[in-house]
N, CA, C and O atoms as a Maestro MAE file, in Angstrom:
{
 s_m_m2io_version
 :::
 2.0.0
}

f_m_ct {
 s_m_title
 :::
 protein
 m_atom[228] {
  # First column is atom index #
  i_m_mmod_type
  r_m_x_coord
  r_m_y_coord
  r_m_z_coord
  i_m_residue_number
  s_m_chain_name
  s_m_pdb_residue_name
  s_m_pdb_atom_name
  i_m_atomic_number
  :::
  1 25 -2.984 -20.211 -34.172 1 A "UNK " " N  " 7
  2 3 -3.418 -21.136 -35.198 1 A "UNK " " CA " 6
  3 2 -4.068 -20.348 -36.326 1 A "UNK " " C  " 6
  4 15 -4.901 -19.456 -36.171 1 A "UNK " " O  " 8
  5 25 -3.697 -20.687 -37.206 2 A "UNK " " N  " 7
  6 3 -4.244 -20.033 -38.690 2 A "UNK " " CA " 6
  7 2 -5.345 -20.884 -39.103 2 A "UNK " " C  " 6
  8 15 -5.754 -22.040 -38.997 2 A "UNK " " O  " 8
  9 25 -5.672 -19.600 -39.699 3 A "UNK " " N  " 7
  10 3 -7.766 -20.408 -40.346 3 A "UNK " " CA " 6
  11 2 -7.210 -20.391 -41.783 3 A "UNK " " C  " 6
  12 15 -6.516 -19.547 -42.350 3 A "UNK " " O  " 8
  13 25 -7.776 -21.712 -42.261 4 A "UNK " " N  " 7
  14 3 -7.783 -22.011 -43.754 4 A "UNK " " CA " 6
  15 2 -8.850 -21.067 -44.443 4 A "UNK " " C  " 6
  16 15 -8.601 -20.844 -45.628 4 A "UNK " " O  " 8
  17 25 -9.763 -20.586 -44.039 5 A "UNK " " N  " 7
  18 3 -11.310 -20.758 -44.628 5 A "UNK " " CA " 6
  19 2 -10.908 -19.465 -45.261 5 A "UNK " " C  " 6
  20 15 -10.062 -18.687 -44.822 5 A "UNK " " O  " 8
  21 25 -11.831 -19.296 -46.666 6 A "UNK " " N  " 7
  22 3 -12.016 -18.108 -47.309 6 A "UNK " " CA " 6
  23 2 -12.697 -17.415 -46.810 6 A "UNK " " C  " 6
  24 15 -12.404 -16.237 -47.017 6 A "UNK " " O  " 8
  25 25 -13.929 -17.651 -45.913 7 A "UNK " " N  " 7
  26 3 -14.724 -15.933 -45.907 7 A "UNK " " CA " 6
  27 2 -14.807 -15.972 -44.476 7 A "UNK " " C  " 6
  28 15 -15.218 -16.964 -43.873 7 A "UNK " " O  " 8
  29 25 -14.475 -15.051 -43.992 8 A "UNK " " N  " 7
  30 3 -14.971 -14.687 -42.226 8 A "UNK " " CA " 6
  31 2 -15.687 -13.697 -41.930 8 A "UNK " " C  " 6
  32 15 -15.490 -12.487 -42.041 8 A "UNK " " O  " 8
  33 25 -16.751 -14.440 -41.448 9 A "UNK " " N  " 7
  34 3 -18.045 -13.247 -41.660 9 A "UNK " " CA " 6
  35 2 -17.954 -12.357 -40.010 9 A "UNK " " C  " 6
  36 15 -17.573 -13.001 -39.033 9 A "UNK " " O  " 8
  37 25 -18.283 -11.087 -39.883 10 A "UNK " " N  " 7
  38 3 -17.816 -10.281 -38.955 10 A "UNK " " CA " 6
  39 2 -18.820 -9.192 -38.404 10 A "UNK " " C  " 6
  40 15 -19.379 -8.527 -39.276 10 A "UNK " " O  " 8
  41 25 -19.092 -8.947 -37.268 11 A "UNK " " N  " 7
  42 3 -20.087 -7.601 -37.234 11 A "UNK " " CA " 6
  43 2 -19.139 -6.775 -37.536 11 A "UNK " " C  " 6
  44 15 -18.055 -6.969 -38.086 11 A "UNK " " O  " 8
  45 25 -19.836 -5.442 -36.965 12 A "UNK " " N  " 7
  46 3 -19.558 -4.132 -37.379 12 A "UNK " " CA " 6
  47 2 -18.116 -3.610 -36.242 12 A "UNK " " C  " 6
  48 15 -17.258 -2.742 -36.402 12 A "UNK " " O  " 8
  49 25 -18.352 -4.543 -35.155 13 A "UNK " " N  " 7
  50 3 -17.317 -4.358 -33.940 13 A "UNK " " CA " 6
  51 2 -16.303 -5.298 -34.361 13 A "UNK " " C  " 6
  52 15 -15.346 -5.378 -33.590 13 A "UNK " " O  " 8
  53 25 -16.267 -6.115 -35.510 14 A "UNK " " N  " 7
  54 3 -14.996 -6.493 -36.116 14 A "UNK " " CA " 6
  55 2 -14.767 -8.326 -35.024 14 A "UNK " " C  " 6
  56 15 -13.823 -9.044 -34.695 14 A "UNK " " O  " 8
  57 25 -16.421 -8.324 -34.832 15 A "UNK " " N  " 7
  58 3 -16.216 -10.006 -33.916 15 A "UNK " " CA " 6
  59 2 -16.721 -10.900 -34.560 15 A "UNK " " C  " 6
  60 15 -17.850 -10.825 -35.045 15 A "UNK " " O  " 8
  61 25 -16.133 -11.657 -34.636 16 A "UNK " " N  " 7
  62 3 -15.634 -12.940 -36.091 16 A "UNK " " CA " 6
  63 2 -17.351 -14.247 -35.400 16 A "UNK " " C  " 6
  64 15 -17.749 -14.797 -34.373 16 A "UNK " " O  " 8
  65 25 -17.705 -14.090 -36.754 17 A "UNK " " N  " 7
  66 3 -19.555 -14.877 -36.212 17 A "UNK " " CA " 6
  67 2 -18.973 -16.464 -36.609 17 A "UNK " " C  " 6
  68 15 -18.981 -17.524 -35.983 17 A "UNK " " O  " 8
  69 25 -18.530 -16.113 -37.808 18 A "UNK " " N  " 7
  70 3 -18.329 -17.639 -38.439 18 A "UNK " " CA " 6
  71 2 -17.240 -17.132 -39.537 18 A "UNK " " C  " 6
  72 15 -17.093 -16.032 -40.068 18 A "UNK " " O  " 8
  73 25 -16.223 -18.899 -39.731 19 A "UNK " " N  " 7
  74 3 -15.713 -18.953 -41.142 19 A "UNK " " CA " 6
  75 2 -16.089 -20.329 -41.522 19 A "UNK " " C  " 6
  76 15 -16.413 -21.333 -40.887 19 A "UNK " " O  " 8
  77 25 -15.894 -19.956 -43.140 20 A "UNK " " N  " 7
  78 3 -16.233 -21.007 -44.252 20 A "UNK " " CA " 6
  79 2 -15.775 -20.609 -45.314 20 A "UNK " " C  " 6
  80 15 -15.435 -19.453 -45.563 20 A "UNK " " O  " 8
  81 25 -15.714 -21.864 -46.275 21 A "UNK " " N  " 7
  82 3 -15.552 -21.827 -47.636 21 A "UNK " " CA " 6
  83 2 -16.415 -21.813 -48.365 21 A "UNK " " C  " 6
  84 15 -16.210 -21.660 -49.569 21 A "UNK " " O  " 8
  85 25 -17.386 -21.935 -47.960 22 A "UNK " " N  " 7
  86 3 -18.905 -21.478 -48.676 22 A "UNK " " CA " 6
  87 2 -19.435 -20.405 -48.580 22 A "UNK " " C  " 6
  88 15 -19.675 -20.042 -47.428 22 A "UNK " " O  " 8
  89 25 -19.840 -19.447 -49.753 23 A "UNK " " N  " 7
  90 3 -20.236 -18.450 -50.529 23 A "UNK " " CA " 6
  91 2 -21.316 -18.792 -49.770 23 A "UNK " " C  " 6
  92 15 -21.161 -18.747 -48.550 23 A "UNK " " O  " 8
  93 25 -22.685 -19.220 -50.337 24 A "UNK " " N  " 7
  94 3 -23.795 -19.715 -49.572 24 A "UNK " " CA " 6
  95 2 -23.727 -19.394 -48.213 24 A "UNK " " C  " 6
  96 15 -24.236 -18.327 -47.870 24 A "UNK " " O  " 8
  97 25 -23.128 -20.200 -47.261 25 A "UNK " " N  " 7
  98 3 -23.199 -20.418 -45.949 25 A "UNK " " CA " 6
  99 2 -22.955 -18.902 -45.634 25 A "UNK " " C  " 6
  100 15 -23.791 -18.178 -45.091 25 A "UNK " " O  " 8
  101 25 -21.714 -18.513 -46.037 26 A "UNK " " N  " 7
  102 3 -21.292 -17.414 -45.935 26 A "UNK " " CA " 6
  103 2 -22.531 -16.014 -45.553 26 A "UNK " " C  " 6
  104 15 -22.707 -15.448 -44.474 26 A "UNK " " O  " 8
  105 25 -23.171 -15.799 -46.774 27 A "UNK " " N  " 7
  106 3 -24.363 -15.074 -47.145 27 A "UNK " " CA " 6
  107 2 -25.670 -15.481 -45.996 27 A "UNK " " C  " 6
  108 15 -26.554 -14.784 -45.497 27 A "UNK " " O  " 8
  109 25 -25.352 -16.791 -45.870 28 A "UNK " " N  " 7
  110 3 -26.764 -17.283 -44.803 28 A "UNK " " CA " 6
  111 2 -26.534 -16.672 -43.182 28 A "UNK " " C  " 6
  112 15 -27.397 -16.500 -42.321 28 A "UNK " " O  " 8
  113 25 -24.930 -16.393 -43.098 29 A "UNK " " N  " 7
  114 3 -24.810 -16.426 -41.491 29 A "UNK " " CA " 6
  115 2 -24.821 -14.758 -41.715 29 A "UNK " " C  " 6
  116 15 -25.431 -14.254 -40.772 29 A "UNK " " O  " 8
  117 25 -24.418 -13.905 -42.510 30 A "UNK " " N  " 7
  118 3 -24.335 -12.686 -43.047 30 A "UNK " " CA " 6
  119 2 -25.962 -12.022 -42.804 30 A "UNK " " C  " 6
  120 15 -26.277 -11.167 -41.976 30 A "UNK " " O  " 8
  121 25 -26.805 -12.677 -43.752 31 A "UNK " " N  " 7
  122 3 -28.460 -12.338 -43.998 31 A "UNK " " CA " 6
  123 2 -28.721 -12.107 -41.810 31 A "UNK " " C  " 6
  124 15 -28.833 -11.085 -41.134 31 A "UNK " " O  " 8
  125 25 -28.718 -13.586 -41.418 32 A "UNK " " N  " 7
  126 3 -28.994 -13.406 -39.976 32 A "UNK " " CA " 6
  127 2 -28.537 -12.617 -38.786 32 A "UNK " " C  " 6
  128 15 -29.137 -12.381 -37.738 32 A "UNK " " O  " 8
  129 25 -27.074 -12.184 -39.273 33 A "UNK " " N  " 7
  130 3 -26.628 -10.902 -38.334 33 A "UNK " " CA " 6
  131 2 -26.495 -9.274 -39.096 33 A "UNK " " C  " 6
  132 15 -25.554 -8.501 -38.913 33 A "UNK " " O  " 8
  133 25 -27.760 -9.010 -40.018 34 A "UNK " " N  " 7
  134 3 -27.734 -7.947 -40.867 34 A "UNK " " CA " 6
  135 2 -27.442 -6.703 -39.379 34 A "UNK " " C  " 6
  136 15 -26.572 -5.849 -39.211 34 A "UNK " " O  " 8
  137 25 -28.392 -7.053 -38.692 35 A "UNK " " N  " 7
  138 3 -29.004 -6.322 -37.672 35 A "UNK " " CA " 6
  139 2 -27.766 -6.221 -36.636 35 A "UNK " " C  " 6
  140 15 -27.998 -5.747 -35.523 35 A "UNK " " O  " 8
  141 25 -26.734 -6.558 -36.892 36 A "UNK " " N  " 7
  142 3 -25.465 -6.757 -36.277 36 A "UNK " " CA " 6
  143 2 -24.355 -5.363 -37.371 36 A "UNK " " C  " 6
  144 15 -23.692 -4.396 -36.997 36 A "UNK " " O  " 8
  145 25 -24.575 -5.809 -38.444 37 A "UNK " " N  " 7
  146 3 -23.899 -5.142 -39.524 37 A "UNK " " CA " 6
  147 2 -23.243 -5.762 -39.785 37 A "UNK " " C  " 6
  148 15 -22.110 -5.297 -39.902 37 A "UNK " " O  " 8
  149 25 -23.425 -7.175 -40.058 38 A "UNK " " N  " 7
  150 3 -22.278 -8.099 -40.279 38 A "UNK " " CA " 6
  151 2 -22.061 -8.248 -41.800 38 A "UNK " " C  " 6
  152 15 -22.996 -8.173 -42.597 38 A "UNK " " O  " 8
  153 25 -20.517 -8.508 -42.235 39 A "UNK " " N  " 7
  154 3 -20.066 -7.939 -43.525 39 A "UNK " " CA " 6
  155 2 -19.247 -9.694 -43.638 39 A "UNK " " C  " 6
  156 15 -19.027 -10.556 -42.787 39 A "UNK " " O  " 8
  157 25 -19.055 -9.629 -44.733 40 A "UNK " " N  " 7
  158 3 -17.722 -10.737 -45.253 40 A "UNK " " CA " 6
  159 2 -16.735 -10.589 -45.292 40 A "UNK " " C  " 6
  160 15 -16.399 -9.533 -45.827 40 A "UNK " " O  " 8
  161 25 -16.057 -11.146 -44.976 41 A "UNK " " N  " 7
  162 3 -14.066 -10.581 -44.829 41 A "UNK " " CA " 6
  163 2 -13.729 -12.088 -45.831 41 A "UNK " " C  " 6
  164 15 -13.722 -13.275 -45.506 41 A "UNK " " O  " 8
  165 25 -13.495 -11.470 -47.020 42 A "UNK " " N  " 7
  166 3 -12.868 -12.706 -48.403 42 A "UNK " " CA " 6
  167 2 -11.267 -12.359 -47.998 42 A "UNK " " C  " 6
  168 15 -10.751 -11.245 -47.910 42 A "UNK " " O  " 8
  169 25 -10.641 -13.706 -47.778 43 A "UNK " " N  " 7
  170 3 -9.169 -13.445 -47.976 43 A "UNK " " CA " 6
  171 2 -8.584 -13.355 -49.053 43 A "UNK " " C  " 6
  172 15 -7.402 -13.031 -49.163 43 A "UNK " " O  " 8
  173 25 -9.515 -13.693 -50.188 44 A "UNK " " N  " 7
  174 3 -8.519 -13.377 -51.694 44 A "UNK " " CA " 6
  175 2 -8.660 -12.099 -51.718 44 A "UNK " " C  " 6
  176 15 -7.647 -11.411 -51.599 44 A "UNK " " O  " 8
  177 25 -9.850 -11.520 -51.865 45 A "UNK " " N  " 7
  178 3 -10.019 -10.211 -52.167 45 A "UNK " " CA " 6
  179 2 -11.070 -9.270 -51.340 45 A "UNK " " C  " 6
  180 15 -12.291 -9.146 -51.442 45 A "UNK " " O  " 8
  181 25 -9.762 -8.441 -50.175 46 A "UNK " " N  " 7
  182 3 -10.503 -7.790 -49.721 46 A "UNK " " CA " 6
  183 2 -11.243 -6.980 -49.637 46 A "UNK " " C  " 6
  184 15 -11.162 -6.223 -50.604 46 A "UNK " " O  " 8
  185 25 -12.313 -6.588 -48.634 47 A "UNK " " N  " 7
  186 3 -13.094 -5.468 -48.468 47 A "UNK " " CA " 6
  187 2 -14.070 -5.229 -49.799 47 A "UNK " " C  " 6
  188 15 -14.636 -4.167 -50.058 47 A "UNK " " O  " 8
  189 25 -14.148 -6.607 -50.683 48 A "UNK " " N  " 7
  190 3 -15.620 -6.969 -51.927 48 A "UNK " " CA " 6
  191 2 -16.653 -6.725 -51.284 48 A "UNK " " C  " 6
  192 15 -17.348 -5.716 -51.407 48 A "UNK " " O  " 8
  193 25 -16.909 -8.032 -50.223 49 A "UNK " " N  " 7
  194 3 -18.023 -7.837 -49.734 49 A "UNK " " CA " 6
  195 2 -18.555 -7.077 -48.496 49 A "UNK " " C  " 6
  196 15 -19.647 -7.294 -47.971 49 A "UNK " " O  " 8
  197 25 -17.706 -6.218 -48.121 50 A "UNK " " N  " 7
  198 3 -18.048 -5.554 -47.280 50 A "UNK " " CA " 6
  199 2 -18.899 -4.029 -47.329 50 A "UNK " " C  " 6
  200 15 -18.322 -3.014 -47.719 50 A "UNK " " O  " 8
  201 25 -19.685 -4.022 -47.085 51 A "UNK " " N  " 7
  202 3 -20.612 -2.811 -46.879 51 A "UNK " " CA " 6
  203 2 -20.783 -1.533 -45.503 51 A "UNK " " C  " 6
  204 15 -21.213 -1.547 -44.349 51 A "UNK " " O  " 8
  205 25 -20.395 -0.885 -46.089 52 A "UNK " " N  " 7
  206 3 -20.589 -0.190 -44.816 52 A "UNK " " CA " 6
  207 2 -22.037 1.160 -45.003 52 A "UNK " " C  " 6
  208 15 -22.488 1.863 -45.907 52 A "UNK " " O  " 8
  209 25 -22.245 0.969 -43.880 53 A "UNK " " N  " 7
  210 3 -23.730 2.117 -43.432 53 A "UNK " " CA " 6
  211 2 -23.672 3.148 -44.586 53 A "UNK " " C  " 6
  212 15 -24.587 3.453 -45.351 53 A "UNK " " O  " 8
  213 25 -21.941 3.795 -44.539 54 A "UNK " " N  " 7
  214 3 -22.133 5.301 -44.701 54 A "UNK " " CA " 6
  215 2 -22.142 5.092 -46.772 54 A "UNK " " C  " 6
  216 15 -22.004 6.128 -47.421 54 A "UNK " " O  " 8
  217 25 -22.291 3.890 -47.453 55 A "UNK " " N  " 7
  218 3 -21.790 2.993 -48.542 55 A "UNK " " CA " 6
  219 2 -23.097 3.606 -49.170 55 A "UNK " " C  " 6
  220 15 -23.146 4.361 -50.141 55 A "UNK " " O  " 8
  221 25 -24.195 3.105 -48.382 56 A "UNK " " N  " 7
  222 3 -25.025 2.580 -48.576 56 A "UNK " " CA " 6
  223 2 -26.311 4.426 -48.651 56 A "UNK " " C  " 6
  224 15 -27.498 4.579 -48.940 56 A "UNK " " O  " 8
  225 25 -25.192 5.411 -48.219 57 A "UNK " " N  " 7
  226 3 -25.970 7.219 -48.553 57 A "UNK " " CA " 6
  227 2 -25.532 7.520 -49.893 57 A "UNK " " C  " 6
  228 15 -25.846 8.588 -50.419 57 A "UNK " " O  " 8
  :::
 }
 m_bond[227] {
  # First column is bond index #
  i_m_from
  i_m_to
  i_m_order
  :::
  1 1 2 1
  2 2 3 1
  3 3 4 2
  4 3 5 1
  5 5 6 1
  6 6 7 1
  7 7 8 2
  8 7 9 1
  9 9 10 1
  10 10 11 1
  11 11 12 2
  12 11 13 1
  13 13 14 1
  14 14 15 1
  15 15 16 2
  16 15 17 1
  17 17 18 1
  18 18 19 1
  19 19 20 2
  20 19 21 1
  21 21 22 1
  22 22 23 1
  23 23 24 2
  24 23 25 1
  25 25 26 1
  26 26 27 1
  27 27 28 2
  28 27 29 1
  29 29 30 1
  30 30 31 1
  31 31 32 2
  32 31 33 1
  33 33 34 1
  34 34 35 1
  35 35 36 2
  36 35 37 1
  37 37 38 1
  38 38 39 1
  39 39 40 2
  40 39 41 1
  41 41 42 1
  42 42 43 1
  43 43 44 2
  44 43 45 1
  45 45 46 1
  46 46 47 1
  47 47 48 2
  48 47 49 1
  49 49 50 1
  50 50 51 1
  51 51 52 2
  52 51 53 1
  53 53 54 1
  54 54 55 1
  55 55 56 2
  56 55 57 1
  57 57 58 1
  58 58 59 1
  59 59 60 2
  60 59 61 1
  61 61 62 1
  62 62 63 1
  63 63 64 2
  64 63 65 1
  65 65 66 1
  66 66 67 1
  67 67 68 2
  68 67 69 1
  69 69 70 1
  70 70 71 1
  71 71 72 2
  72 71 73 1
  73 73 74 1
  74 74 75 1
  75 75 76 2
  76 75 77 1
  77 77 78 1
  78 78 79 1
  79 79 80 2
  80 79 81 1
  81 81 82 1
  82 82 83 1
  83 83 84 2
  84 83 85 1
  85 85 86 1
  86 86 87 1
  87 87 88 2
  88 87 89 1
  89 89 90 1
  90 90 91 1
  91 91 92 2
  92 91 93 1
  93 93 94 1
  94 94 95 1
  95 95 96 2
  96 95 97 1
  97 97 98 1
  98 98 99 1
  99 99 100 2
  100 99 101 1
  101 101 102 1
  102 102 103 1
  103 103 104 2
  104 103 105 1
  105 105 106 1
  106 106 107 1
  107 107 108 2
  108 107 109 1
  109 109 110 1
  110 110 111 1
  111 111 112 2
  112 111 113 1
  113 113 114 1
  114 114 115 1
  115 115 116 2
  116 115 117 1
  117 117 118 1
  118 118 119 1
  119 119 120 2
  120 119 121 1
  121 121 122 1
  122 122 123 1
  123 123 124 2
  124 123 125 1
  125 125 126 1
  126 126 127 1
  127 127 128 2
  128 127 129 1
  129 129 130 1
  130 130 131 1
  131 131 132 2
  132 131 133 1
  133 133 134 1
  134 134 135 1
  135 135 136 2
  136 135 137 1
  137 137 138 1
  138 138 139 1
  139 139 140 2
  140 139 141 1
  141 141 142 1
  142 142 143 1
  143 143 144 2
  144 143 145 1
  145 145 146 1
  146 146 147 1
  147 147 148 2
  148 147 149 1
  149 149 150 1
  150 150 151 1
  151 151 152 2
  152 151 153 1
  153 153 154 1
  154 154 155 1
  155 155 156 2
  156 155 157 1
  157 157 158 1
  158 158 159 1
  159 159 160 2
  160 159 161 1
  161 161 162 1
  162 162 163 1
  163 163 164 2
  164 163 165 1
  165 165 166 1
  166 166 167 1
  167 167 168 2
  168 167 169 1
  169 169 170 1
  170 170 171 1
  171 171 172 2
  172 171 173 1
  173 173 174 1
  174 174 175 1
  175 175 176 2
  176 175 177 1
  177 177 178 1
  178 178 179 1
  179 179 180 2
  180 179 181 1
  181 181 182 1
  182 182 183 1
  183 183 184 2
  184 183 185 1
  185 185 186 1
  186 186 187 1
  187 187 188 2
  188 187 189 1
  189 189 190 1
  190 190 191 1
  191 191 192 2
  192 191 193 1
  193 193 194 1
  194 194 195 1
  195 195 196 2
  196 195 197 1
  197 197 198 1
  198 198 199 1
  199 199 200 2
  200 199 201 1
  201 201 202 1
  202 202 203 1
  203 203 204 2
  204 203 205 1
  205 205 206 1
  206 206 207 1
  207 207 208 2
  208 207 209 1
  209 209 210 1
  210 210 211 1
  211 211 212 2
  212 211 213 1
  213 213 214 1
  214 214 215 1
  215 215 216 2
  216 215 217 1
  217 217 218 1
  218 218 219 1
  219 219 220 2
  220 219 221 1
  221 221 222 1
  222 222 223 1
  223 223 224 2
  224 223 225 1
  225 225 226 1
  226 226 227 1
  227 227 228 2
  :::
 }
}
């Protein structure tokens, strides 16, 4: 089954927390698994919001 939703938010081990179409929501479930390394996976345009550790030297 295919997911409609634009953003699938993900830890760092690539395990899917939540999807939505909300930017907001998106960022809210993101903020709470920082400590996870959890990133955004946008299906329009990938790898925007994604951050990685080594990004961030």
């Amino acid at each position: 089954m295919k997911h409609k939703e634009r953003y699938t938010i993900k830890n760092n081990k690539d395990i899917i927390l939540g999807r939505t179409n909300n930017i907001q929501e998106a960022l809210k479930i993101q903020e709470e698994h920082k400590h996870e390394g959890a990133y955004i996976d946008d299906r329009k345009s990938r790898n925007k919001h994604k951050k990685n550790f080594f990004d961030k030297i």
